[in-house]
C-alpha positions in Angstrom: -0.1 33.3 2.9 2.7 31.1 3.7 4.5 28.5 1.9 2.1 29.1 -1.0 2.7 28.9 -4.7 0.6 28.0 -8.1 1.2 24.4 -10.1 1.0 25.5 -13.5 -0.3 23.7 -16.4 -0.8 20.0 -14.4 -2.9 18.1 -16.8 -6.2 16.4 -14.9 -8.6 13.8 -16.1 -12.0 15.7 -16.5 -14.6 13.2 -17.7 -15.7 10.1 -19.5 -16.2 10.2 -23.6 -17.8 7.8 -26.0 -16.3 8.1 -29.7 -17.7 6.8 -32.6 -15.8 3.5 -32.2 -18.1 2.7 -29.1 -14.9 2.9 -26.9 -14.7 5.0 -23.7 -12.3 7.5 -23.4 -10.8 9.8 -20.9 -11.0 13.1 -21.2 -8.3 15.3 -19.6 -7.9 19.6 -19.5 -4.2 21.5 -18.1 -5.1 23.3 -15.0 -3.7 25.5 -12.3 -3.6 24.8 -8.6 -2.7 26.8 -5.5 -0.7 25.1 -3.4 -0.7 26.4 0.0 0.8 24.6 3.3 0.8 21.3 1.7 -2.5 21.7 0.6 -4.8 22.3 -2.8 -6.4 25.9 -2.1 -7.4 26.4 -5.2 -8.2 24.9 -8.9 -8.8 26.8 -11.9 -8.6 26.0 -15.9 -5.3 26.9 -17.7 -7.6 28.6 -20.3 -7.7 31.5 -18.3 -4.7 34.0 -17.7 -2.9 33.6 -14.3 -1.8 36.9 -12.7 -0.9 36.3 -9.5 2.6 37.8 -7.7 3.2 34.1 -5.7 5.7 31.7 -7.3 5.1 29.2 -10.0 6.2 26.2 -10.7 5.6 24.9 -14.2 3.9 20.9 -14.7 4.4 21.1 -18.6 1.2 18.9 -19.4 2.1 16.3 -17.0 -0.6 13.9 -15.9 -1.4 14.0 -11.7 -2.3 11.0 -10.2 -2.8 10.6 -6.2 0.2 9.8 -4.6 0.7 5.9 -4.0 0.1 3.7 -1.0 2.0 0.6 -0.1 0.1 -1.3 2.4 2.2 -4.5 3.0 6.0 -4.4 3.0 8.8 -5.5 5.3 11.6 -3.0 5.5 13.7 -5.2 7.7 14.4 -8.4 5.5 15.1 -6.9 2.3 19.2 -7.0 0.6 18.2 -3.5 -1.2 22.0 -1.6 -1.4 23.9 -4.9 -0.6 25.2 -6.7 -3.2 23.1 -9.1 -5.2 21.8 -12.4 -3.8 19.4 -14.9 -4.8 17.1 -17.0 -2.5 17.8 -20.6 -1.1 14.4 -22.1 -2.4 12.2 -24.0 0.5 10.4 -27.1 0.5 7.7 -25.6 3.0 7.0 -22.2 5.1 8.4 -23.8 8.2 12.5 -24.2 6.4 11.7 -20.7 5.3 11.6 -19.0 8.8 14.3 -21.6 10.4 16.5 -19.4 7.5 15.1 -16.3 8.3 16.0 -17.2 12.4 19.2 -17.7 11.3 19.8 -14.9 8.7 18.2 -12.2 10.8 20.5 -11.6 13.4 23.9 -11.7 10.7 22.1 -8.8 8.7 20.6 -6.8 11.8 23.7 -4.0 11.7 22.5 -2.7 8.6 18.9 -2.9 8.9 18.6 1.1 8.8 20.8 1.4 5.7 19.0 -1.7 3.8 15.4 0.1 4.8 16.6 3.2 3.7 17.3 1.7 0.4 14.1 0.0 0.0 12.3 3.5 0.6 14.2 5.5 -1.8 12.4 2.4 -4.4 9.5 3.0 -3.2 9.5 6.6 -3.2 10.9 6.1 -7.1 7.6 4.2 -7.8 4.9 7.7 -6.4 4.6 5.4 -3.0 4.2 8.7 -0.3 2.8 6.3 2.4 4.4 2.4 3.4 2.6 0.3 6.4 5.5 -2.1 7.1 5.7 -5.0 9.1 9.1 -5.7 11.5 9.7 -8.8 12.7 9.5 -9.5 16.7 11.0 -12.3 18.1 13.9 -13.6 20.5 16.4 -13.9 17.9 16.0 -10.8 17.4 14.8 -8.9 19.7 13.8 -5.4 19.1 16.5 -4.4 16.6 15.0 -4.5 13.4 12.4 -2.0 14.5 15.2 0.2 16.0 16.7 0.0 12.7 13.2 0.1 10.8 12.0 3.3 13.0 15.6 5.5 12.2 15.2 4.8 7.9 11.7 6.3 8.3 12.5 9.0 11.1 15.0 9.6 8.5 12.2 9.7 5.5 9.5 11.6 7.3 9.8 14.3 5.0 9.0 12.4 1.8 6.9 9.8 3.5 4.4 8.8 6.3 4.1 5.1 7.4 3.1 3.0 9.6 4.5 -0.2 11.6 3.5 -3.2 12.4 5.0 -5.3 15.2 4.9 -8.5 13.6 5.9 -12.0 14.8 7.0 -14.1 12.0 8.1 -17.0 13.8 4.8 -17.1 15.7 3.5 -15.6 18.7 3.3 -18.8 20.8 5.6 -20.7 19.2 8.7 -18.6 20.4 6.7 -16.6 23.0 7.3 -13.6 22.2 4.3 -12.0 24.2 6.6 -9.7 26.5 8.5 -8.7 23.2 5.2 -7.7 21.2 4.3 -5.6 23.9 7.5 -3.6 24.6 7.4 -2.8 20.8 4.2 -1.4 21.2 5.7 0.7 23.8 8.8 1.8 21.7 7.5 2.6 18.2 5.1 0.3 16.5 1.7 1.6 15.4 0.1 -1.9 15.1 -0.2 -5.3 16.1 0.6 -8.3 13.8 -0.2 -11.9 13.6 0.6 -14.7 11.9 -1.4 -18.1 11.0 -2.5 -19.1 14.5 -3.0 -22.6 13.3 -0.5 -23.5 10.8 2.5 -22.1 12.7 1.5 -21.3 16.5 -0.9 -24.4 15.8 -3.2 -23.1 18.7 -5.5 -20.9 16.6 -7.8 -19.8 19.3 -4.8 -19.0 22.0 -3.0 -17.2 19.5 -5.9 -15.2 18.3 -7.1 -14.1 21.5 -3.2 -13.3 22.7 -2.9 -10.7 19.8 -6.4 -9.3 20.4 -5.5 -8.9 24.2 -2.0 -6.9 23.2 -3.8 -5.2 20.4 -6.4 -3.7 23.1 -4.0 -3.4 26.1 -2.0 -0.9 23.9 -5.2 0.1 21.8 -3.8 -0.6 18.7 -5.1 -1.4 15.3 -4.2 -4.9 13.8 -2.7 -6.7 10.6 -2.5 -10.6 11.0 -0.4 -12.2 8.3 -3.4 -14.9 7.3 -1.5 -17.8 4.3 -3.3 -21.2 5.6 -5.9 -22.1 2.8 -9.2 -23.6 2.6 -11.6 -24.7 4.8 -9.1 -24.1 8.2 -8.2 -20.4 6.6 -11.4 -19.7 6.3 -12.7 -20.7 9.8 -9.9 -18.8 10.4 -10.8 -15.3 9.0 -14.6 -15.9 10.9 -12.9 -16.4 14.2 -11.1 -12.9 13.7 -14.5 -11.5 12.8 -15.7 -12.9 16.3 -13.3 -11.4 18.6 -13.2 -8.2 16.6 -16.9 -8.0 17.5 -16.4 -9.2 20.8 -13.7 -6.3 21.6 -15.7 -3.8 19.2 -12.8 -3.9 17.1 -14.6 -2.7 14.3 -12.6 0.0 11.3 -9.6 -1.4 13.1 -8.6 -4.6 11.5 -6.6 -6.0 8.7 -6.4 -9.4 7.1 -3.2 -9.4 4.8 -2.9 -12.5 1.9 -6.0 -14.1 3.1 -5.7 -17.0 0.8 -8.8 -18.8 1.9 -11.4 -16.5 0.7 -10.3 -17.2 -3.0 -10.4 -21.4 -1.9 -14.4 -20.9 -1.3 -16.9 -20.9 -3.3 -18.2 -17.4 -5.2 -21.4 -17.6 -2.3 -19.3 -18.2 0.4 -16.9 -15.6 0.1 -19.9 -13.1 -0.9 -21.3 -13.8 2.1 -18.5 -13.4 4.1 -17.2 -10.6 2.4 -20.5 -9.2 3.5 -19.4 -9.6 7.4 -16.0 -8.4 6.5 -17.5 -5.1 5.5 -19.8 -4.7 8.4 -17.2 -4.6 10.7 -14.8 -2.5 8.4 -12.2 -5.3 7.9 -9.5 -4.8 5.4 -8.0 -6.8 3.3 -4.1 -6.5 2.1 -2.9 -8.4 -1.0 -0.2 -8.7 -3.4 -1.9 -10.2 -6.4 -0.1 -13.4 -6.2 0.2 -15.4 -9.4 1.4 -18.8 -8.0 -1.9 -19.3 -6.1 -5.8 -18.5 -5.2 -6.1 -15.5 -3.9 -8.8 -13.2 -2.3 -11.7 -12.1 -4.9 -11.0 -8.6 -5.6 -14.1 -7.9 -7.4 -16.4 -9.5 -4.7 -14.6 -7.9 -2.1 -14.7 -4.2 -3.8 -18.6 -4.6 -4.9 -19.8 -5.5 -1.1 -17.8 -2.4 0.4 -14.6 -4.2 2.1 -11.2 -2.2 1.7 -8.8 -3.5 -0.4 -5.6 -2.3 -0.7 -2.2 -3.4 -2.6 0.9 -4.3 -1.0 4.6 -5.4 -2.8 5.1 -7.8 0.7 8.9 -8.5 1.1 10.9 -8.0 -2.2 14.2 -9.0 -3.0 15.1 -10.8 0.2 15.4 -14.3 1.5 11.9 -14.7 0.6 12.3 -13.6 -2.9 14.8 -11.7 -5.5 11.6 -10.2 -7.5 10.0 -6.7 -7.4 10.9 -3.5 -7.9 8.5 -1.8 -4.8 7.1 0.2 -7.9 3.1 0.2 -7.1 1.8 1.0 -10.3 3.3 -1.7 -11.4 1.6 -4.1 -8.8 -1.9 -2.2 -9.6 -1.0 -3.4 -13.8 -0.9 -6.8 -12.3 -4.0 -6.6 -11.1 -6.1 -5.3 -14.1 -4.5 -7.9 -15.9 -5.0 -10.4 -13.5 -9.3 -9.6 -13.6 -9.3 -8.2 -17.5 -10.0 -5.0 -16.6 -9.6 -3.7 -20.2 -11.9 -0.3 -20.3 -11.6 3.0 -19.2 -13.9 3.1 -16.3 -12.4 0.1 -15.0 -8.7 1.2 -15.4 -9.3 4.6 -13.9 -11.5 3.0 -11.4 -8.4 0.3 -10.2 -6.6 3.4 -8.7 -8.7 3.1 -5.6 -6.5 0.1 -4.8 -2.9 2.0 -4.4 -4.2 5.5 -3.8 -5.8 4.6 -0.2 -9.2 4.9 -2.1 -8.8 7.5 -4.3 -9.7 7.8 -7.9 -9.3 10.5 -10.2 -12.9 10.2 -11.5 -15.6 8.8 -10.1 -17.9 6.0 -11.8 -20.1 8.5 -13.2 -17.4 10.4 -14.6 -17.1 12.9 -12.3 -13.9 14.4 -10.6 -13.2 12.7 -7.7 -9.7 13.9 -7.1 -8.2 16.5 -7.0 -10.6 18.2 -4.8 -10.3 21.7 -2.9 -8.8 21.0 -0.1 -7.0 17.7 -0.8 -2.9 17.0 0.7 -0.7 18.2 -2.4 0.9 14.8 -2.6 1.0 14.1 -6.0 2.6 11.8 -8.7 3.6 13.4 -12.0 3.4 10.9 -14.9 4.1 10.9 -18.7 0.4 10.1 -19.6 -2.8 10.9 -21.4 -5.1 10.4 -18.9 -4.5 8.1 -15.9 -6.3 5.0 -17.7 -3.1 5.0 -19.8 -0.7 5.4 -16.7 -2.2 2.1 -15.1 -2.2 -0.2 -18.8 1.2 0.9 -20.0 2.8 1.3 -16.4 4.0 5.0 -17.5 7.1 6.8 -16.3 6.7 9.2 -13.8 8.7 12.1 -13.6 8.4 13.7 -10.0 6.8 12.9 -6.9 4.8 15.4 -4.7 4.5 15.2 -0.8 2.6 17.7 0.9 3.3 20.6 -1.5 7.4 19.8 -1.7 8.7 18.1 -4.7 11.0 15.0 -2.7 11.5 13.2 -6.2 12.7 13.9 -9.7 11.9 17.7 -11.3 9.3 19.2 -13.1 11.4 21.6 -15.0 13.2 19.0 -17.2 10.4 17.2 -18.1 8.6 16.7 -21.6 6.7 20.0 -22.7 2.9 18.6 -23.6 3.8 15.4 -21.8 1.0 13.0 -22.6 -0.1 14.8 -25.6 
């Protein structure tokens, strides 16, 4: 075997417990695992001797969690490793990206070293995965994604991601067409959008201009949805339309989608129902200034959900640390998910859909067979790492610690 080695006493959540106070509670047991190419070979109990001639490399009781994913970020904007600045507060979206047009092309020279900084953040926080968006426009041009594409060429080890071509000051507005596509050509994975009516204000032109680039390069897609109410939500049917008409089902994203929490309970049910037939995602960062998209609705009819920190400390805003654990606590907090099912249940939100247990109580993760990219916490049991945010102590990425050390940490962490 190459590259293959045994993670010693890693503690796992094992099952669901009633005790005598009526209160569910997670049970947990230390176990063993054969690492092997990046992968989980093997799982057996720490209550059985290990005699084995491969290295070992000691967990001391620490609690694994799946590693984290960050679905909605933007690498390019953010002041992480310059010096401290605050934001110049806007009286609506539009004075917003006249700053941004102006800002952009002062900060471009450092994009890769700003990016790079943001990452390391992320990859403090257990984040193993980022999907982030690059602005594409004529002020420009194509050098934040140069910039963008060298910080995670230069993470690749620690991280895989994904990139989204995305133009913020609107597709037709600033035609930016021809610029769209040549990044699809040099590096982005996806194509982005942004409120076809409320800043193109041509909603069906600028839908059906980013469906036609996202097909001509066959390319999934992420539209940046903010306009409420009734126009956001005509909005999010017309994107169901033309990803039916180009059979753009399982390759779509809807990121903020304000307007589904401006409806009604039955109308976003019902739509959430179409959402899920044609495998729609939905990105949010838990807002707590506004409305935004029924989590619980969404998860109970089958649509993927996933979490995002969006920009953080840039021109948009000086909060956030890119730690998604900490996003995921504001989200139990935000619906009162106070129990145990529900807390170990909410990791399905920053783990790409995995949970440790399953509703029944059930393993769910790790399973033979699973990447070895693993978050070590200072936990019980990983209903207590969500509540109380808990410290982690080392990050996994396909088999290779890329974060912090096991050998320091706590013996009977979590205990």
């Amino acid at each position: 075997m190459m590259n293959a080695f045994w993670l010693t006493n890693v503690r796992l959540d094992s099952g669901f417990e009633k005790g005598p106070d009526g209160v569910d509670h997670t049970l947990t047991e230390l176990s063993h695992l054969l690492i092997e190419d990046g992968r989980i070979a093997r799982i057996e109990s720490a209550d059985q001797p290990l005699n084995t001639p491969l290295p070992t490399q000691d967990a001391h009781g620490l609690l694994a969690l799946p590693s984290f994913v960050e679905k909605h970020n933007h690498l390019d904007k953010t002041y992480a490793g310059a010096a401290w600045k605050s934001c110049l507060p806007p009286k609506k979206l539009i004075d917003r990206l006249q700053f941004e047009e102006q800002e952009m092309p002062l900060i471009s020279g450092t994009t890769k070293q700003r990016a790079q900084a943001m990452l390391s953040w992320l990859l403090a926080g257990g984040a193993t995965h980022v999907r982030t968006h690059v602005n594409i426009d004529p002020f420009i041009g194509l050098k934040n994604l140069e910039g963008v594409r060298e910080a995670l060429e230069s993470y690749s080890d620690k991280m895989t991601y994904e990139i989204v071509a995305f133009p913020q000051q609107g597709l037709l507005r600033t035609k930016a067409s021809d610029l769209m596509r040549q990044a699809m050509r040099e590096g982005a994975t996806h194509v982005g959008g942004l409120d076809p009516a409320g800043i193109d204000n041509e909603l069906e032109g600028s839908l059906r201009e980013m469906m036609d680039i996202a097909v001509e390069a066959n390319a999934d897609v992420d539209i940046h949805l903010h306009d409420p109410g009734t126009l956001g939500f005509y909005t999010i049917k017309r994107i169901l339309d033309l990803t039916e008409e180009a059979r753009w089902q399982d390759r779509m994203a809807i990121s903020h989608a304000f307007a589904l929490g401006d409806v009604s309970p039955e109308e976003s049910t019902e739509m959430a129902d179409r959402l899920a037939q044609n495998g729609v995602q939905i990105m949010t960062t838990v807002p707590i200034n506004r409305p935004m998209p029924p989590v619980p609705i969404l998860h109970e009819k089958g649509v993927r959900v996933a979490l995002g920190y969006d920009g953080f400390y840039d021109s948009w805003s000086p909060y956030g640390t890119g730690d998604m654990l900490e996003k995921l606590n504001r989200l139990v907090e935000r619906y009162r998910w106070v129990d145990e099912r529900s807390l170990v249940q909410s990791l399905f939100f920053i783990t790409g859909g995995k949970t440790t247990l399953d509703k029944e109580g059930k393993r769910a993760w790790p399973m033979v067979g699973d990447e070895a990219s693993i978050v070590f916490a200072e936990a019980s049991c990983s209903a207590e790492a969500v509540a109380r945010r808990s410290r982690r102590a080392a990050v996994m990425f396909k088999g290779k610690i890329v974060l912090g050390e096991l050998e320091n940490a706590a013996i009977g962490a979590g205990e």
